[in-house]
mmCIF file of the N, C-alpha and C atoms, coordinates in Angstrom:
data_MODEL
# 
_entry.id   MODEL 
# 
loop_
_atom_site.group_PDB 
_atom_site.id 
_atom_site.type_symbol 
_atom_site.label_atom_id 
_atom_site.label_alt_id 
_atom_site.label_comp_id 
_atom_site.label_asym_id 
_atom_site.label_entity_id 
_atom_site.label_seq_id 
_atom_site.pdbx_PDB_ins_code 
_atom_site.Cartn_x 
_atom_site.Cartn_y 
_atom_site.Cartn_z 
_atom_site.occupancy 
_atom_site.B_iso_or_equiv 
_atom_site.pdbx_formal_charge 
_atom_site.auth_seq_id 
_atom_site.auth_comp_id 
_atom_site.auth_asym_id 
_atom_site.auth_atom_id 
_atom_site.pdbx_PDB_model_num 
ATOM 1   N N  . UNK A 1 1  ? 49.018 44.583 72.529 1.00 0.00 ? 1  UNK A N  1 
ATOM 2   C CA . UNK A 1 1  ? 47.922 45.294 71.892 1.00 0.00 ? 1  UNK A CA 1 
ATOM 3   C C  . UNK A 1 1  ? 47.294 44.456 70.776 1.00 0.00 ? 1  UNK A C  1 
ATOM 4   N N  . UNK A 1 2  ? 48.368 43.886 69.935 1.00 0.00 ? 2  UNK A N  1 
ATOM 5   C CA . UNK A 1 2  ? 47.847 42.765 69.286 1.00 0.00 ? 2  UNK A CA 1 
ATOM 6   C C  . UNK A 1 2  ? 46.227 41.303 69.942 1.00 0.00 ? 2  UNK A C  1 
ATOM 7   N N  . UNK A 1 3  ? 46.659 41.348 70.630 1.00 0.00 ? 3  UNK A N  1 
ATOM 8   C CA . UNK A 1 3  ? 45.373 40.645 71.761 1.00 0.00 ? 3  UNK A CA 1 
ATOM 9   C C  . UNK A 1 3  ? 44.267 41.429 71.228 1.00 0.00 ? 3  UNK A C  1 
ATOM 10  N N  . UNK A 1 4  ? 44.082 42.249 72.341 1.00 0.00 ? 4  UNK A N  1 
ATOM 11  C CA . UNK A 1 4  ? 43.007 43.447 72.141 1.00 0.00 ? 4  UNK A CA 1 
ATOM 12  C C  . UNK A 1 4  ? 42.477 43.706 70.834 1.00 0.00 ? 4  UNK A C  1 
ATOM 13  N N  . UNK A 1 5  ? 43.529 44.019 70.238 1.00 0.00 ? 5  UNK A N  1 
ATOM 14  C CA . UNK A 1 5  ? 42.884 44.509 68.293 1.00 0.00 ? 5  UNK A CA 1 
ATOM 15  C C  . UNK A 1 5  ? 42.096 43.129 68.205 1.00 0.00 ? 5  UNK A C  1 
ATOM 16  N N  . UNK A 1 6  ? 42.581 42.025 68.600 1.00 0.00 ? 6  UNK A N  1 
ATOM 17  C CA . UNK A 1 6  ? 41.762 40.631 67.796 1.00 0.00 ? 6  UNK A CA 1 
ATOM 18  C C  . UNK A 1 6  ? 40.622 40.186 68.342 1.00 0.00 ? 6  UNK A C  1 
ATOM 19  N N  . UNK A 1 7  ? 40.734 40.196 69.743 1.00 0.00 ? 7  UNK A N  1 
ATOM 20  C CA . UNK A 1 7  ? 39.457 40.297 70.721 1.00 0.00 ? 7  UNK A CA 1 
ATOM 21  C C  . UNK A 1 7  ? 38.493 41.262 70.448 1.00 0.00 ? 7  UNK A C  1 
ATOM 22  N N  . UNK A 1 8  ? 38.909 42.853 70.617 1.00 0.00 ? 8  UNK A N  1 
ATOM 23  C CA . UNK A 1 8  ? 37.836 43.863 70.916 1.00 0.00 ? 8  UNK A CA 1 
ATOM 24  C C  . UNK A 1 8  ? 38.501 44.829 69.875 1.00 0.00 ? 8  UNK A C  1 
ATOM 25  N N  . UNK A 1 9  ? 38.587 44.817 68.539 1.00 0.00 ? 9  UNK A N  1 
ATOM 26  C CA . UNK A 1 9  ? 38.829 45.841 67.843 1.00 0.00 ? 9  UNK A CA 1 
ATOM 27  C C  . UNK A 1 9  ? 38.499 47.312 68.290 1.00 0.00 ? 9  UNK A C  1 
ATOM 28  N N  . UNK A 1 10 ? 36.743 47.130 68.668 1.00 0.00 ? 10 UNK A N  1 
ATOM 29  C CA . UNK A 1 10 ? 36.097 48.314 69.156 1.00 0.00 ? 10 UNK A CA 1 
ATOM 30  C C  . UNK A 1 10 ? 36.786 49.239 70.337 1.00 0.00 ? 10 UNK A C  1 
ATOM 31  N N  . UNK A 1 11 ? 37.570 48.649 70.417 1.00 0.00 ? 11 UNK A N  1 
ATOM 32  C CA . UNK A 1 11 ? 38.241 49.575 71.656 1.00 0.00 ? 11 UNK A CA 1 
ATOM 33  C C  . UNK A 1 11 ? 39.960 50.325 71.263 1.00 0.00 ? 11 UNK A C  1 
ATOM 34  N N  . UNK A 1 12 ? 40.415 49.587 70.428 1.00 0.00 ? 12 UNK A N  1 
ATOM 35  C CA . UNK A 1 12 ? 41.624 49.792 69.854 1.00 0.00 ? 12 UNK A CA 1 
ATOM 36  C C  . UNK A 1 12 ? 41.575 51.658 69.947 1.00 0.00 ? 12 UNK A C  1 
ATOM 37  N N  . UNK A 1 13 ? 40.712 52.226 68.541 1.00 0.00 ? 13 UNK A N  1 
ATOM 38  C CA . UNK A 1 13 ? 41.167 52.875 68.136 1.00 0.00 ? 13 UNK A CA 1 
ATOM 39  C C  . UNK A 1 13 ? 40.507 54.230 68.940 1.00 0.00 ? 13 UNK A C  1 
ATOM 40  N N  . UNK A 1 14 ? 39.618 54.194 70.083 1.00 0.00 ? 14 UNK A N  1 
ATOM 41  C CA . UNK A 1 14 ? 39.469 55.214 71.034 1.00 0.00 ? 14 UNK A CA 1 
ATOM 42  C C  . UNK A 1 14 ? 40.722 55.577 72.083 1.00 0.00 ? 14 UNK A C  1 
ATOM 43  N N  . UNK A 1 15 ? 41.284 54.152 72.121 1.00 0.00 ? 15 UNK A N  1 
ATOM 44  C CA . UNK A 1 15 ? 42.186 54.072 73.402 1.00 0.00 ? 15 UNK A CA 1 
ATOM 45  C C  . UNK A 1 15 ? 43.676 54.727 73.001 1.00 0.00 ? 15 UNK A C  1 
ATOM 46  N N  . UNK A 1 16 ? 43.877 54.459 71.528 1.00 0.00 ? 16 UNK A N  1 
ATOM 47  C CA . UNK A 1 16 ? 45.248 54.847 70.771 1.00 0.00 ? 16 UNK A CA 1 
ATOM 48  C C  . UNK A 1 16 ? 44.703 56.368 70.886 1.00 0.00 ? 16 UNK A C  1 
ATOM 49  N N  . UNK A 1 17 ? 43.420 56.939 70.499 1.00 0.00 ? 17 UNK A N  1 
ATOM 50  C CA . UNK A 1 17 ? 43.717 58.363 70.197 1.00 0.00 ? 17 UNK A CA 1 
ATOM 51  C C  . UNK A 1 17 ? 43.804 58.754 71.652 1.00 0.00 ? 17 UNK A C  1 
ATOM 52  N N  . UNK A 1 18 ? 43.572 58.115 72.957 1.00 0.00 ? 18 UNK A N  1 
ATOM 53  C CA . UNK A 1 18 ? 43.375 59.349 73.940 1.00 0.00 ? 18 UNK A CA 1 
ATOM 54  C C  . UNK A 1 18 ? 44.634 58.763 74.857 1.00 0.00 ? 18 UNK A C  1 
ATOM 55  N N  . UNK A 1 19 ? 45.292 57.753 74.878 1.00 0.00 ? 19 UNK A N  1 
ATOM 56  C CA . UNK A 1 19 ? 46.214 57.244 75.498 1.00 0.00 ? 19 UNK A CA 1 
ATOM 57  C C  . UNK A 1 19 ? 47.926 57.606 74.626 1.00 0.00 ? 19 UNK A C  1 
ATOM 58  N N  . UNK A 1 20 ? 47.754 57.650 73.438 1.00 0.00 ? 20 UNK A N  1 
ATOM 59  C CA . UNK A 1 20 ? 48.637 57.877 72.878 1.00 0.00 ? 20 UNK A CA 1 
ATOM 60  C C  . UNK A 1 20 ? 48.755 59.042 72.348 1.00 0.00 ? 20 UNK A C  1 
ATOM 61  N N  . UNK A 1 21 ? 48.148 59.718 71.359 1.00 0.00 ? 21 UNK A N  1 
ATOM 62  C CA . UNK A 1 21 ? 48.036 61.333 71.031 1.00 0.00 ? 21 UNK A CA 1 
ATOM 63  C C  . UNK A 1 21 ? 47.252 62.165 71.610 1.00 0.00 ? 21 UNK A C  1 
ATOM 64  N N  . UNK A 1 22 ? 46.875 61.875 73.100 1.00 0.00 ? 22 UNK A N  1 
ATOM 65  C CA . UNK A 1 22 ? 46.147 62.674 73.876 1.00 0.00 ? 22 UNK A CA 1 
ATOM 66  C C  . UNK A 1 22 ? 45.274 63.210 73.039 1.00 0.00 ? 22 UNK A C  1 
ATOM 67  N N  . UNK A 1 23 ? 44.667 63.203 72.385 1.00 0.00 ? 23 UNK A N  1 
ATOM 68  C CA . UNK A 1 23 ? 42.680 63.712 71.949 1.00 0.00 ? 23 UNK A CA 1 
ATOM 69  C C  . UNK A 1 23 ? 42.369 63.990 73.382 1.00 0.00 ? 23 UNK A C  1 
ATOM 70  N N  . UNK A 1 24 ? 41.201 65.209 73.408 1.00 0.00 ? 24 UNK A N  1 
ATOM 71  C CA . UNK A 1 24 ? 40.217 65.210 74.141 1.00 0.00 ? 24 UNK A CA 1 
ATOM 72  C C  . UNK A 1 24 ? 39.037 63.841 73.765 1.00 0.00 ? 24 UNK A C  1 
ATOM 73  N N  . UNK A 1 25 ? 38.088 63.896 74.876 1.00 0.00 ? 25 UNK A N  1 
ATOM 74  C CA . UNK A 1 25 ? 37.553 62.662 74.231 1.00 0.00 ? 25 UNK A CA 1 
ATOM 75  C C  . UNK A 1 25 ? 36.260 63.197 73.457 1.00 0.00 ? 25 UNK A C  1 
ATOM 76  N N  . UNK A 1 26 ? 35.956 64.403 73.578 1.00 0.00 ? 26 UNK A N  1 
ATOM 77  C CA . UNK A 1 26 ? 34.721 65.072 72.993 1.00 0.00 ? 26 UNK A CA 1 
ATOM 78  C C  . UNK A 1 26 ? 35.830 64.915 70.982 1.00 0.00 ? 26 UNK A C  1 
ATOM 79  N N  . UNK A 1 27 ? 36.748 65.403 71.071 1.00 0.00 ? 27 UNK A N  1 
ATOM 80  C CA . UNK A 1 27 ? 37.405 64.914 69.480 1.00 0.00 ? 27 UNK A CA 1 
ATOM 81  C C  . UNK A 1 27 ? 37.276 63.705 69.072 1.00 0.00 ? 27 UNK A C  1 
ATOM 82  N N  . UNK A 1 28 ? 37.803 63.169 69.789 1.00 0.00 ? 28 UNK A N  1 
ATOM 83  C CA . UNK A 1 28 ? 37.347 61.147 69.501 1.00 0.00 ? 28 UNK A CA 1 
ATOM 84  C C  . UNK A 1 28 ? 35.935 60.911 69.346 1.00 0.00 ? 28 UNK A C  1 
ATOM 85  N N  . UNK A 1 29 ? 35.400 61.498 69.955 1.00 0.00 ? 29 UNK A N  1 
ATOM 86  C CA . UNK A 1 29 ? 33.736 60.863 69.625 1.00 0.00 ? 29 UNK A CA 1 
ATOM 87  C C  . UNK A 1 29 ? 33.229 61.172 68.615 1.00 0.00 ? 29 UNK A C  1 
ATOM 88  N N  . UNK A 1 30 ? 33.864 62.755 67.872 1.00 0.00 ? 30 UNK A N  1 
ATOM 89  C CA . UNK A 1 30 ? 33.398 63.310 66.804 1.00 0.00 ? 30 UNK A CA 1 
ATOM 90  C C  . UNK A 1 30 ? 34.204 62.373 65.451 1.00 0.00 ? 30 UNK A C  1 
ATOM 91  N N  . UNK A 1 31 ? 35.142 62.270 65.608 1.00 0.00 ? 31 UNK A N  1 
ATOM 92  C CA . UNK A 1 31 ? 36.367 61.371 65.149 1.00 0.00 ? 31 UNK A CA 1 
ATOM 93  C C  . UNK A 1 31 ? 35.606 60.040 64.449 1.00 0.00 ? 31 UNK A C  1 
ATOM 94  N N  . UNK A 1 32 ? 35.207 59.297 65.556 1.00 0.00 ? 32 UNK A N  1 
ATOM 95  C CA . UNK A 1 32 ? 34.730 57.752 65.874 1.00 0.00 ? 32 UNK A CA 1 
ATOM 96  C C  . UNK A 1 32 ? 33.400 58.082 65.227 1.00 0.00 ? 32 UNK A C  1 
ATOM 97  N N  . UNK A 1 33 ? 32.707 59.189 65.009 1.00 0.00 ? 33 UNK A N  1 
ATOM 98  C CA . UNK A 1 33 ? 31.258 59.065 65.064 1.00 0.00 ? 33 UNK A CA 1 
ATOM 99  C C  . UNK A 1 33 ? 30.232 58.286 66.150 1.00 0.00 ? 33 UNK A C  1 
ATOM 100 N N  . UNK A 1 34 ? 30.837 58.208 67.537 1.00 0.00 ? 34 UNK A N  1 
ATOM 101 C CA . UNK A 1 34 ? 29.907 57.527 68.364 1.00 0.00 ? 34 UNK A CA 1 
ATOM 102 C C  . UNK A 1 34 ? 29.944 58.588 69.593 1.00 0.00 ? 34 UNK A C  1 
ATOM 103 N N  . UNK A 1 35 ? 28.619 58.430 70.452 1.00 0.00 ? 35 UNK A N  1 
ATOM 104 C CA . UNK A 1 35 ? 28.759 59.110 71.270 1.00 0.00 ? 35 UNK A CA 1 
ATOM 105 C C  . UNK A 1 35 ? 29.824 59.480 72.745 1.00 0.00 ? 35 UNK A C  1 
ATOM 106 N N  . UNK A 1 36 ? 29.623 60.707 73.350 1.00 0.00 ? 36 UNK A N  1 
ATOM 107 C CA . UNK A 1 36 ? 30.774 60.685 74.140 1.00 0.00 ? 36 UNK A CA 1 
ATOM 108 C C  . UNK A 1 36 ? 30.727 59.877 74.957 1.00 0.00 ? 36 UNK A C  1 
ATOM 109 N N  . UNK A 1 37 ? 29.742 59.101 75.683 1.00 0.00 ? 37 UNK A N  1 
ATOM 110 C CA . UNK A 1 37 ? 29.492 58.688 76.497 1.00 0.00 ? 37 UNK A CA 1 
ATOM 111 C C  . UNK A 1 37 ? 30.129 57.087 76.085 1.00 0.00 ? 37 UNK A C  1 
ATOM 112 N N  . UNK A 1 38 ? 29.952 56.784 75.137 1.00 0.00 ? 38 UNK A N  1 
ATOM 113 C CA . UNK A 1 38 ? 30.561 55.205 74.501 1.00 0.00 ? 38 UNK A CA 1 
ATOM 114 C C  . UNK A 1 38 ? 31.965 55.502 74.612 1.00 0.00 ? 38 UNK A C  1 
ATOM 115 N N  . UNK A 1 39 ? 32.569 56.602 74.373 1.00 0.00 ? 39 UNK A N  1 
ATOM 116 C CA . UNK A 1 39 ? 33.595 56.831 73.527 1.00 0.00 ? 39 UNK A CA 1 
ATOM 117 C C  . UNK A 1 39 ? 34.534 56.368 74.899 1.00 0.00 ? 39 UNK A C  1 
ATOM 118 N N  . UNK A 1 40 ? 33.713 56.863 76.043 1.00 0.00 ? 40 UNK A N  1 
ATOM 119 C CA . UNK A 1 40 ? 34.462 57.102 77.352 1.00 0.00 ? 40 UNK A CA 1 
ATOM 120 C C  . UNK A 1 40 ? 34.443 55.969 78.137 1.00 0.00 ? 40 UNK A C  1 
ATOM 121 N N  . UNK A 1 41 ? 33.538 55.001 77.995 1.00 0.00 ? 41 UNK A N  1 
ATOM 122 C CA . UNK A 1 41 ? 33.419 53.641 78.021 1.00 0.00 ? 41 UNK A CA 1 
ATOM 123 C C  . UNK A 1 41 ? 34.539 52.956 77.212 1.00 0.00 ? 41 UNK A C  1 
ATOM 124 N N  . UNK A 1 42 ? 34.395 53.171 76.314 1.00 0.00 ? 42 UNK A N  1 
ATOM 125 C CA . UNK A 1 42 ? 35.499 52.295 75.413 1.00 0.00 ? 42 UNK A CA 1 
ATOM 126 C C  . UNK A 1 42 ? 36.929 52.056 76.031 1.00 0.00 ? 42 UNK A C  1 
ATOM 127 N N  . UNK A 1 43 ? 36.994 53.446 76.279 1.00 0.00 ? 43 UNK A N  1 
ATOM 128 C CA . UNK A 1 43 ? 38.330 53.875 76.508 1.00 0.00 ? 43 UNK A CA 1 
ATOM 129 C C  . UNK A 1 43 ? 38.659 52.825 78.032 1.00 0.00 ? 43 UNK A C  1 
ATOM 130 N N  . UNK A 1 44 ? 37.559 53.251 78.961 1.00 0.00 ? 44 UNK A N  1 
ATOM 131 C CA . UNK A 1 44 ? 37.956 52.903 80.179 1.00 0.00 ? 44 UNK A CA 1 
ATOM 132 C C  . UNK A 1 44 ? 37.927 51.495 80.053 1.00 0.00 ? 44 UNK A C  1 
ATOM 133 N N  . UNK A 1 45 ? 37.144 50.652 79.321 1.00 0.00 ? 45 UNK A N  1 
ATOM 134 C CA . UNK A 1 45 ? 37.234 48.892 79.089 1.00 0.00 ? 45 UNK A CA 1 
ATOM 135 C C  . UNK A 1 45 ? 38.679 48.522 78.458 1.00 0.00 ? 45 UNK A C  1 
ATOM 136 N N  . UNK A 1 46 ? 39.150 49.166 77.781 1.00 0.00 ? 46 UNK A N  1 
ATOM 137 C CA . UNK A 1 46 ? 40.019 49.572 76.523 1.00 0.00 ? 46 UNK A CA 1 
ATOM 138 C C  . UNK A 1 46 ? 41.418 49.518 77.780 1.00 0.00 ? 46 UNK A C  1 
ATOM 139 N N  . UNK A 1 47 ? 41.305 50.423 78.686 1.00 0.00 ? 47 UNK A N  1 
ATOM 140 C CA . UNK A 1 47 ? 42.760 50.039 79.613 1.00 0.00 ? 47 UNK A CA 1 
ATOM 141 C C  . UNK A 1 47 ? 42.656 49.494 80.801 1.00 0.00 ? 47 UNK A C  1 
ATOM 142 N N  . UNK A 1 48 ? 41.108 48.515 80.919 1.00 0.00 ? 48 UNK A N  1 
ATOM 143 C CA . UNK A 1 48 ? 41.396 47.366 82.161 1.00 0.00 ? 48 UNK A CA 1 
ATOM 144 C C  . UNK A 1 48 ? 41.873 46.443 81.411 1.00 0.00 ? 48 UNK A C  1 
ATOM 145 N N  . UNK A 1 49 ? 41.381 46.460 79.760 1.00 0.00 ? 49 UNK A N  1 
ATOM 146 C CA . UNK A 1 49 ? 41.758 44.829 79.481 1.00 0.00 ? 49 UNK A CA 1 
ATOM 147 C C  . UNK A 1 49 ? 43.338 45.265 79.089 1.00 0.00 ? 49 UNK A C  1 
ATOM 148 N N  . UNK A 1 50 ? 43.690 46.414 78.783 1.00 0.00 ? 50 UNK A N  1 
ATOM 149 C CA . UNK A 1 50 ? 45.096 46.500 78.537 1.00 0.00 ? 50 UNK A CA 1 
ATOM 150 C C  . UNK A 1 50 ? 46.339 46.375 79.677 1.00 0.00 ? 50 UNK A C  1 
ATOM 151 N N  . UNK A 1 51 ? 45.519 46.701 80.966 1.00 0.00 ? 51 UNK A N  1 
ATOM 152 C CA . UNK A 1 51 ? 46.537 46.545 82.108 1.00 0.00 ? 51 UNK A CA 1 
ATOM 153 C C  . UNK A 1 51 ? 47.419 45.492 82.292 1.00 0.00 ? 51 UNK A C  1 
ATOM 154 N N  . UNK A 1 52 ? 46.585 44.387 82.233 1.00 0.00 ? 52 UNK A N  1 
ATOM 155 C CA . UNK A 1 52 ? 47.123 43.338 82.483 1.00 0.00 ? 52 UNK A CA 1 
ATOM 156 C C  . UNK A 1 52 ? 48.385 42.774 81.580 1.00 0.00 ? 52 UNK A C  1 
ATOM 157 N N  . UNK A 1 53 ? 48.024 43.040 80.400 1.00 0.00 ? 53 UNK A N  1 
ATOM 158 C CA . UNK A 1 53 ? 48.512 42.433 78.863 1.00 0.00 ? 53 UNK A CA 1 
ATOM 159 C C  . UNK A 1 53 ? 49.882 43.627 79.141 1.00 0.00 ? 53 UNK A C  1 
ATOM 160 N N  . UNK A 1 54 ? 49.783 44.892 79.402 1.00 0.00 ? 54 UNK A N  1 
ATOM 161 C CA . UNK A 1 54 ? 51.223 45.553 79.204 1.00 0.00 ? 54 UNK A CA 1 
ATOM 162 C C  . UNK A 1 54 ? 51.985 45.003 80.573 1.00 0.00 ? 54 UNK A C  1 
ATOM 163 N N  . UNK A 1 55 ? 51.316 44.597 81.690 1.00 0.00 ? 55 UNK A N  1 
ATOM 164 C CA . UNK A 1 55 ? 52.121 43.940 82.714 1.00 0.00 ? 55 UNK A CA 1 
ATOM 165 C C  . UNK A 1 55 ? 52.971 42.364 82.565 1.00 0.00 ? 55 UNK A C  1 
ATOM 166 N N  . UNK A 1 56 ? 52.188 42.054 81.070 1.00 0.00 ? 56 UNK A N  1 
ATOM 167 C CA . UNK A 1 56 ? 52.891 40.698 81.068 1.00 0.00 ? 56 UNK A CA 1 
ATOM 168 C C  . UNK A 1 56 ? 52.026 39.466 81.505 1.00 0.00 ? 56 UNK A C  1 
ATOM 169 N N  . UNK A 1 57 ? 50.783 39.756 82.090 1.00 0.00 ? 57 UNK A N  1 
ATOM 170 C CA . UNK A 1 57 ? 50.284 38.847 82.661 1.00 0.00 ? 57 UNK A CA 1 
ATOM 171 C C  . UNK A 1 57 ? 48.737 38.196 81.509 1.00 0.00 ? 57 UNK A C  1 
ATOM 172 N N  . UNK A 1 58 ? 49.072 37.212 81.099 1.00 0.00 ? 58 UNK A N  1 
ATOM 173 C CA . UNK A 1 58 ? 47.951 36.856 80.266 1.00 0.00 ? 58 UNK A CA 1 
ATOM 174 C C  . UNK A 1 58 ? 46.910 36.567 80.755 1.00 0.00 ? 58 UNK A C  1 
# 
């Protein structure tokens, strides 16, 4: 996750609230102040680039 935070900060902290403390994502957007539609983007960029990195594969 360290990667990610340094690369794409912008994605960190949508992906922690809905991957980790389950938020709805309509809360996160209100949360984040950005719209839902980003919020839901984020998220989904947020765990292709994470797939790889929790598999081990750089």
């Amino acid at each position: 996750m360290e990667k990610l935070e340094r690369d794409h900060p912008q994605l960190v902290e949508p992906l922690m609230l809905r991957d980790v403390y389950g938020l709805p994502y309509d809360e996160i957007a209100s949360l984040v102040g950005a719209p839902l539609g980003t919020i839901k983007a984020q998220i989904h960029h947020g765990r292709r680039l994470a797939r790889p990195l929790l598999r081990g594969e750089d």
